[in-house]
N, C-alpha and C positions, 0 to 999 in steps of 0.2 A: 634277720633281726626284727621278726614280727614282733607282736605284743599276743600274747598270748591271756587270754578274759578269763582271769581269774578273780573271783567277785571274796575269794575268801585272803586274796593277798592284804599285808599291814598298809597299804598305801595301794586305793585303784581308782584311776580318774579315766574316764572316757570323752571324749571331743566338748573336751572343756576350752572356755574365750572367755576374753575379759581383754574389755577395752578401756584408752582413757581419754578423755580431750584436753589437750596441751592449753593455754592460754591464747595460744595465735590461732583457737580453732580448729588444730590437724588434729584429728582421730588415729590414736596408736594403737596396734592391733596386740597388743602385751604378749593373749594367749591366743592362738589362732586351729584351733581343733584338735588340740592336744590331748594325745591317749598314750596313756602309761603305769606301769603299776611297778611295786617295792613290796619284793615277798619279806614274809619274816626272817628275821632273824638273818638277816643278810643289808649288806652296806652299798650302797647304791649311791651314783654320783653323778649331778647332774651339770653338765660342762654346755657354752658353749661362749660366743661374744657377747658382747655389752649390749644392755637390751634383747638378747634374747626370750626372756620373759623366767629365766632361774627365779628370781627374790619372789616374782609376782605368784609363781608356783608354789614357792616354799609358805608365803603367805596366804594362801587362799588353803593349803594343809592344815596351817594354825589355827583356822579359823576366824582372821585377822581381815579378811574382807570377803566379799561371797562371789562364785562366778556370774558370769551372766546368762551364760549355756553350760549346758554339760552334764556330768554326773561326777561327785568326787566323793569316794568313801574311806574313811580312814578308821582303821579297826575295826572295818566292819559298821560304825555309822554314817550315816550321812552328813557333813561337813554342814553343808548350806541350814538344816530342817535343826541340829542341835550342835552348834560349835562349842557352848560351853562343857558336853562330856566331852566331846575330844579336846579339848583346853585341858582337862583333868587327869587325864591318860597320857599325856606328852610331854616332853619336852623340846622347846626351842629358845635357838641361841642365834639373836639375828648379827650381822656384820657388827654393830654397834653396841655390845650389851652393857645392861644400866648396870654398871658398879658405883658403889657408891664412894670415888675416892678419898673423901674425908672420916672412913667407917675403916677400922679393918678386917682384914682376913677373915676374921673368926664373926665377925660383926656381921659384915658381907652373908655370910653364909649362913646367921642366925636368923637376918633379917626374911631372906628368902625362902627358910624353912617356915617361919610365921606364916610370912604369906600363904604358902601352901598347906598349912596345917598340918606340918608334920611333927610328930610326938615325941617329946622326951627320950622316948625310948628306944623311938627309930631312929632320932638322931644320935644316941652314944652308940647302936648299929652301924650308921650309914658313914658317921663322920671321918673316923678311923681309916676307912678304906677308900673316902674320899683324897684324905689328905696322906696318906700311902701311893695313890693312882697318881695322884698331880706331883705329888714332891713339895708339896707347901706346908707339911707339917712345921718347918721350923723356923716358918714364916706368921703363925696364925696371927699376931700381936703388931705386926706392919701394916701400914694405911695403904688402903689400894691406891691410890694416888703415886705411890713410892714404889710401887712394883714396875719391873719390866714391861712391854711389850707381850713377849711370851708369856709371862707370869700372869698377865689379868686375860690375859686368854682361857688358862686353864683354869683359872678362880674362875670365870663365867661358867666357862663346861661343869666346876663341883659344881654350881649354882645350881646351874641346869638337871642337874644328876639329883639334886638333894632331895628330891622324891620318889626315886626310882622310876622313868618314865617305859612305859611300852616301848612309844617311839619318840627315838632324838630326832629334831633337825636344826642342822647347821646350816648356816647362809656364811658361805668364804670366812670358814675357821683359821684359816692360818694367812688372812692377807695382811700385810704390812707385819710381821713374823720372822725372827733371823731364822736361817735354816739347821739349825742346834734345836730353838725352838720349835718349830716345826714337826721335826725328826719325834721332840718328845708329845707333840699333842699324837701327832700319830701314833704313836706306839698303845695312846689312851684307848683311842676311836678305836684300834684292831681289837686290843683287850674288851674293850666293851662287847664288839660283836661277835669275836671268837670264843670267848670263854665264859660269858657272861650273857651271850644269847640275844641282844637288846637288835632291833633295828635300826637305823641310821639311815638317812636321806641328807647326802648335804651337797651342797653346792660348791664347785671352787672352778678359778683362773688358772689353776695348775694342772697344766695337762698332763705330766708325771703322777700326780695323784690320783687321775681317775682308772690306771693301771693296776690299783691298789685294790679297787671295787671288785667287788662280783660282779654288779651290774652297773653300764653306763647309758644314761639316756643323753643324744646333744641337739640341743635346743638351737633354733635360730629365726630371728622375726618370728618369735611364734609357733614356730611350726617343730614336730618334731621330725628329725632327717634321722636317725639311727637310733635302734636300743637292743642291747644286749649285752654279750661277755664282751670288756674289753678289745680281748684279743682280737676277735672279729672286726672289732674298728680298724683296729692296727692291719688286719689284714688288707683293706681297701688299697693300700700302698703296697701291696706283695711286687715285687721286681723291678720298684720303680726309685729304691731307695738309694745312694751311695753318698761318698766321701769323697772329696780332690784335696789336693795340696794347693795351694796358692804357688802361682810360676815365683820366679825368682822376680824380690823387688817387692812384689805387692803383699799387701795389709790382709791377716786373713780376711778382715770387714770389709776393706776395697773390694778384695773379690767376691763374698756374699753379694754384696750392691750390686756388679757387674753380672750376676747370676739373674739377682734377683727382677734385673730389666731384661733379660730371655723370656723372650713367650714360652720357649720350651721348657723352663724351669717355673714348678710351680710353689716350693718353699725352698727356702736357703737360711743354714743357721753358721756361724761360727761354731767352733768345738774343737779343743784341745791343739789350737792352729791350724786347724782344715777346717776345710769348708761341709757340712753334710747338705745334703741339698735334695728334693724330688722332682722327680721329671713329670713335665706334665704330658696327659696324650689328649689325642684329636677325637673329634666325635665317635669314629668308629675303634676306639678303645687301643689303637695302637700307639707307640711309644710318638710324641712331636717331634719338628726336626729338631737337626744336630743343633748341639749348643756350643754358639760361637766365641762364648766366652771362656771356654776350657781351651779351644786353642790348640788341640794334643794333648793337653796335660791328663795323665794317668788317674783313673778314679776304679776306686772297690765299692763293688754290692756291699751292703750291712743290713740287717736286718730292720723290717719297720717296726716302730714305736706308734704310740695309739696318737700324740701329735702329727705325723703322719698322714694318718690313716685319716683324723679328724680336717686338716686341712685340704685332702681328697673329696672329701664331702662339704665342704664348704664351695670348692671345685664343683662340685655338680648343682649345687645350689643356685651359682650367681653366672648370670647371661653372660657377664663379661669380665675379664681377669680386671682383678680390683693390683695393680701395681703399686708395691710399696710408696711415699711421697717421698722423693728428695727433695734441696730445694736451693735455692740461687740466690746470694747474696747481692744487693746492690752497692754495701763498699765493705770487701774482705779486709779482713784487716792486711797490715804488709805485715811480711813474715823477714825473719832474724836469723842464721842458722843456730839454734840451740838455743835461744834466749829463754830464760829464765821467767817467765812473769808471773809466777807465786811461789814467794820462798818463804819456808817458814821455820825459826830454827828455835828449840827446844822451848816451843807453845806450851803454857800452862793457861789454867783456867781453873779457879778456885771457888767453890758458894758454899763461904763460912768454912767447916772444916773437913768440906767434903769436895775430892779434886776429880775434876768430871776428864779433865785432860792435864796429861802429867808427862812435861818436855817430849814433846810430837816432832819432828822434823821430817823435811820432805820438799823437794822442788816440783817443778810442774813446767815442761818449756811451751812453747809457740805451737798452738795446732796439734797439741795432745790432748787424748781422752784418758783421765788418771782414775782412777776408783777406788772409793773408800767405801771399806769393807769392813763388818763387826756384827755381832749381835747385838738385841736390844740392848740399852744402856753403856755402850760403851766408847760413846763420846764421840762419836760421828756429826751430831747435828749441832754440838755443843760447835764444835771443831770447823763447821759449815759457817754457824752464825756468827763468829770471827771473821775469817775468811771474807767475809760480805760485810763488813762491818757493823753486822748488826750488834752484836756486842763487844765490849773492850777482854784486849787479854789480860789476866793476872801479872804476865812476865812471857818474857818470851821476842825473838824477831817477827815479823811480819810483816808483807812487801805481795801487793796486789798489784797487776799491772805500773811497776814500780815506783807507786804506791805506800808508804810507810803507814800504815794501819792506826800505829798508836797515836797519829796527829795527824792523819789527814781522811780520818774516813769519809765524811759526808764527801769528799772529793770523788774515793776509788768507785763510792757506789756510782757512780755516773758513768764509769766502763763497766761496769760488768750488770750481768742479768742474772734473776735467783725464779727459782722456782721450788715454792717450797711443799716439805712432806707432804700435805694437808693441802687442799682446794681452798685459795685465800683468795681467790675474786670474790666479789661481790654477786651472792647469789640473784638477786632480787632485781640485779641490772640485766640488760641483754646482753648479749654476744657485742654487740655494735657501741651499746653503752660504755662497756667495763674498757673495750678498747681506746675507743675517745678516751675516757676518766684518764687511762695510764699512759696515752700518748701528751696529754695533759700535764702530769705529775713527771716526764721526763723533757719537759719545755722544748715539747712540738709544738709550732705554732701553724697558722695558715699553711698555705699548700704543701710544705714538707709533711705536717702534720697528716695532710689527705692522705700523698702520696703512700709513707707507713702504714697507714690504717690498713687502705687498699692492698698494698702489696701483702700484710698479717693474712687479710680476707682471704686474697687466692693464694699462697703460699699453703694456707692452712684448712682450703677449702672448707671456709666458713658461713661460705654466700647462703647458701640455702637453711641456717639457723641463725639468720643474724640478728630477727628481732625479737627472738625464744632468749627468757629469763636463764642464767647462764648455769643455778641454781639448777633445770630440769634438765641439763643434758645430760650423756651419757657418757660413762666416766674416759670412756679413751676422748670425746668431742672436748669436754674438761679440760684432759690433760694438752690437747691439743690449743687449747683457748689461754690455758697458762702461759705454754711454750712462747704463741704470738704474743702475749702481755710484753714477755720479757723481753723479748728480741724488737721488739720495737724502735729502740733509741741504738740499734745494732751495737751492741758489748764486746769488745775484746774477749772478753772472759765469761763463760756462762757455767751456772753452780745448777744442780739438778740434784735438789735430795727428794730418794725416793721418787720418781716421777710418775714410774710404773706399778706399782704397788694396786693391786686391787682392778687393775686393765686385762682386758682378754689378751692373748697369743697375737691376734690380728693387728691390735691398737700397738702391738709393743713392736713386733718389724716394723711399722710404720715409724715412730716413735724416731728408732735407731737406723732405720736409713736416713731420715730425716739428719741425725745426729751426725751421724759418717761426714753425712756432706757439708757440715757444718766445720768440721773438724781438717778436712780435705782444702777447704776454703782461709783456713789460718785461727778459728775459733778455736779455741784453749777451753776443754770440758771438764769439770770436775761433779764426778757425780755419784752417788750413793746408793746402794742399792741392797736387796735379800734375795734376789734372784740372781745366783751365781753364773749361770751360762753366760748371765750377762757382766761380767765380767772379762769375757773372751774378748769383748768390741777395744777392750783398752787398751794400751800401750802397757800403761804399767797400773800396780795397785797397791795398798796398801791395807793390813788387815791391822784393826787396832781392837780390843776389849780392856776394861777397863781403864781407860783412857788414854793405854799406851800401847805404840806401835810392834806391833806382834810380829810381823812377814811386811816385805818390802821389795818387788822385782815386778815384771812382765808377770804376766797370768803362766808361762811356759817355766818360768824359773821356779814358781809359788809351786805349781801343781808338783814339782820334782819334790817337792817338801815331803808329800804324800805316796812318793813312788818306795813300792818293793819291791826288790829282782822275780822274778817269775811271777807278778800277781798281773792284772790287768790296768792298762795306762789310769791313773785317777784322776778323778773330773775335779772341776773349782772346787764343788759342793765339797768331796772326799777333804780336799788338801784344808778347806775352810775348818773344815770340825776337825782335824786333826791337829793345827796347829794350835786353836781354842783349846782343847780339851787339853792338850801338854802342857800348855802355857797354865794352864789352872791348874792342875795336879803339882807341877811346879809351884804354884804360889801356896796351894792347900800342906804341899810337904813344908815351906819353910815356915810356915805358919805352926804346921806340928811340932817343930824342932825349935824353932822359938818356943812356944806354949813350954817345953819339956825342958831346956835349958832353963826357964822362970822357975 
């Protein structure tokens, strides 16, 4: 998986760095000798954990800041000596892209033709096939502000497009994206480069998606550890891959956990009630010892996947196995057998004449992890921000830690902990700061006050960035700084919309061990997500789109949604679009038969 010096490739960089100095003084090494190149006309993906210097790469391609060594030439120019002709010849679309939501669709998309100088004429060309490729034709006349998730995704990509660029780059196109959504940006990006020839460099947290590439480069601290065909990656894991069933009794996620503290085991996922897992080996390449936690229990070979193959080499990266965090409650809550402590019976939520949630129902008992499930807009966070009292319902029962919502919310908020879509600390404080503020605002005082903070710190191994602005850290440290905010005044009930969203692989089993053992403990989890594997950790879930509940059981009941006799078992992702997409053909037909009856 050499780099092969090709100086006529659309993307060629050679032992390029770029460093930065944090405010406390530490020197981060972004790019640390980085050589890599993205031939034409081929889509290339650059994967690896947080901080490994993806965004900083995608930036220093754009032109957006220059390196400090190296050599980087894109089409053929030199980045550093003339950035604005390669500004000229590109497109990029970074994590964040500026729409403008008070402008619409058609607005949006005029505005950024301006900018670019593109012509009358290329635009009654280009527009057509823009809003053909995205499917927002019969949206032009809508305020970006009012679109979906997915939808101003794609409006950014026409943006992006509205020039015709040589080359695209993407920085984590599809993060915080339902997987409907998703499915269709991708379908963009392949057209783009299959049929239409364009090059493509983008970066993502989805290890599934860099399968998709021709070519994968994976970054980490800097440095580059692997580049080439996918499959290659995947291969690093060749004989090392299998499945067990969970013994009788236990959680498939109890047993992930119990996997995941073998030394002999070096990733462990839940998956369709088994466990898949990789074995780790010892220096001289042979299998580690036996794994105590299988017990006997029967496991099959399966073939590796390039997550896999990518967490092998992360294996050979780091001196010492980095083990998931779990973590230890100092007052669990007491547990009830089956009690109930969120019930919520036919929730409504209305703004003016548009109902974001439309009679919801659903229990939640003692030391479950339940999961709500949906694509953009379909009333998940609406449905959250009840729930936590952050807003009143229209109509409806509601019972938080038993809790009656409609009269007593400033009350329930003081059991439960939220952690929302979006990074809501306070950037500009530290690590040590934001914790004080919110051990504060949940009336810690003196030494209890201490002992919280203290326990946040090492539960969440925070010591060593504590008096780093909480604004510069790295999005799993973030999510991780969240988590401590919340758990501070220890909650019965913890909400987690979104947590993971935009986190690498690594940040996210940590994440969910974490979770496990919280839930093991008698903590009651309610949590959101677009990453559907991760819907395995839950007990049960529930999938709602347009603000009503769609599917309702375990992740094993949901998936049979999606099964057909002789196909192959199907995954959350499968049974998710499948039960979305019926459920809208359904509302699309009675909507036709109404129209036709009128």
């Amino acid at each position: 998986m050499s780099i092969a010096k090709h100086q006529t490739a659309a993307l060629f960089g050679r032992d390029l760095r770029k460093t930065f100095r944090r405010e406390t003084g530490e020197v981060v090494h972004a790019l640390d000798g980085v050589s890599l190149e993205a031939a034409h006309s081929t889509l290339t993906a650059l994967v690896g954990p947080d901080g490994a210097g993806k965004t900083t790469l995608i930036r220093l391609a754009a032109g957006l800041m220059s390196a400090d060594g190296g050599e980087l030439k894109i089409l053929g120019i030199d980045v550093s000596a003339d950035p604005q002709q390669v500004q000229d010849r590109i497109g990029y679309m970074p994590q964040k892209f500026g729409l403008y939501e008070d402008l619409t669709v058609q607005e949006n998309l005029d505005l950024y033709a301006d900018l670019h100088g593109v012509t009358d004429n290329e635009r009654r060309q280009r527009y057509p096939r823009l809003m053909e490729m995205t499917a927002l034709g019969p949206f032009t006349d809508r305020l970006a502000g009012r679109l979906s998730g997915g939808m101003k995704q794609k409006l950014g990509l026409a943006c992006t497009l509205v020039r015709s660029p040589e080359l695209l780059l993407l920085d984590e196109p599809t993060v915080g994206v339902d997987p409907l959504s998703r499915r269709e940006l991708w379908e963009i990006i392949l057209q783009l480069v299959n049929h239409q020839g364009l090059t493509v460099l983008l970066s993502t947290s989805y290890l599934d998606e860099a399968e998709r590439c021709g070519h994968a480069v994976v970054l980490h601290q800097g440095k580059v550890l692997a580049q080439g065909r996918p499959a290659e990656v995947s291969g690093l894991a060749k004989g090392r891959t299998y499945v067990a069933t969970p013994p009788a009794g236990q959680k498939a996620r109890g047993f992930q956990a119990r996997l995941l503290d073998e030394a002999s085991v070096l990733d462990a996922l839940p998956e369709g009630g088994r466990v898949r897992f990789v074995r780790a080996v010892d220096t001289d390449g042979k299998a580690a010892a036996a794994i105590d936690a299988l017990d006997g229990t029967a496991i099959d070979a399966v073939e590796p996947r390039f997550e896999d193959g990518f967490m092998v080499l992360l294996q050979r990266t780091t001196s010492e196995r980095q083990l998931a965090g779990a973590m230890t409650l100092e007052r669990p809550p007491e547990r009830q057998d089956n009690e109930a402590v969120v019930q919520v019976r036919d929730l409504v939520r209305c703004f003016g004449d548009f109902t974001a949630v439309d009679h919801v129902s659903f229990e939640v008992r003692r030391g479950e992890i339940f999961g709500l499930l949906g694509p953009n807009g379909a009333g998940k966070t609406t449905t959250f921000r009840m729930l936590c009292g952050l807003l009143p319902a229209t109509s409806g029962t509601l019972r938080v830690a038993g809790v009656d919502l409609r009269y007593a919310r400033a009350s329930a908020r003081q059991r439960i902990g939220y952690v929302a879509q979006k990074f809501s600390l306070y950037g500009q404080l530290s690590v040590a700061e934001n914790l004080d503020f919110f051990a504060s605002a949940y009336n810690l005082r003196g030494a209890r006050k201490r002992e919280r903070i203290s326990w946040a710190v090492q539960q969440f191994e925070l010591g060593p960035l504590a008096e780093l602005a909480s604004g510069q850290l790295p999005g799993g440290y973030k999510q991780r700084l969240a988590m401590a905010a919340a758990l501070l005044h220890e909650p019965e009930t913890l909400f987690l919309d979104e947590p993971t969203s935009g986190v690498d692989p690594l940040a996210r089993r940590e994440f969910w061990r974490r979770i496990t053992a919280l839930a093991e403990q008698g903590v009651t989890v309610i949590v959101t997500t677009h990453f559907m594997e991760e819907a395995e950790y839950c007990d049960r879930v529930v999938i709602m789109d347009a603000g009503r509940v769609l599917a309702q059981g375990t992740p094993a009941e949901v998936r049979r949604r999606a099964y057909h006799e002789g196909e192959r078992e199907p995954t959350m992702e499968d049974a998710f679009i499948k039960i979305v997409e019926e459920a809208r053909e359904r509302d699309s037909s009675r909507s036709a038969e109404g129209g036709a009856a009128a």
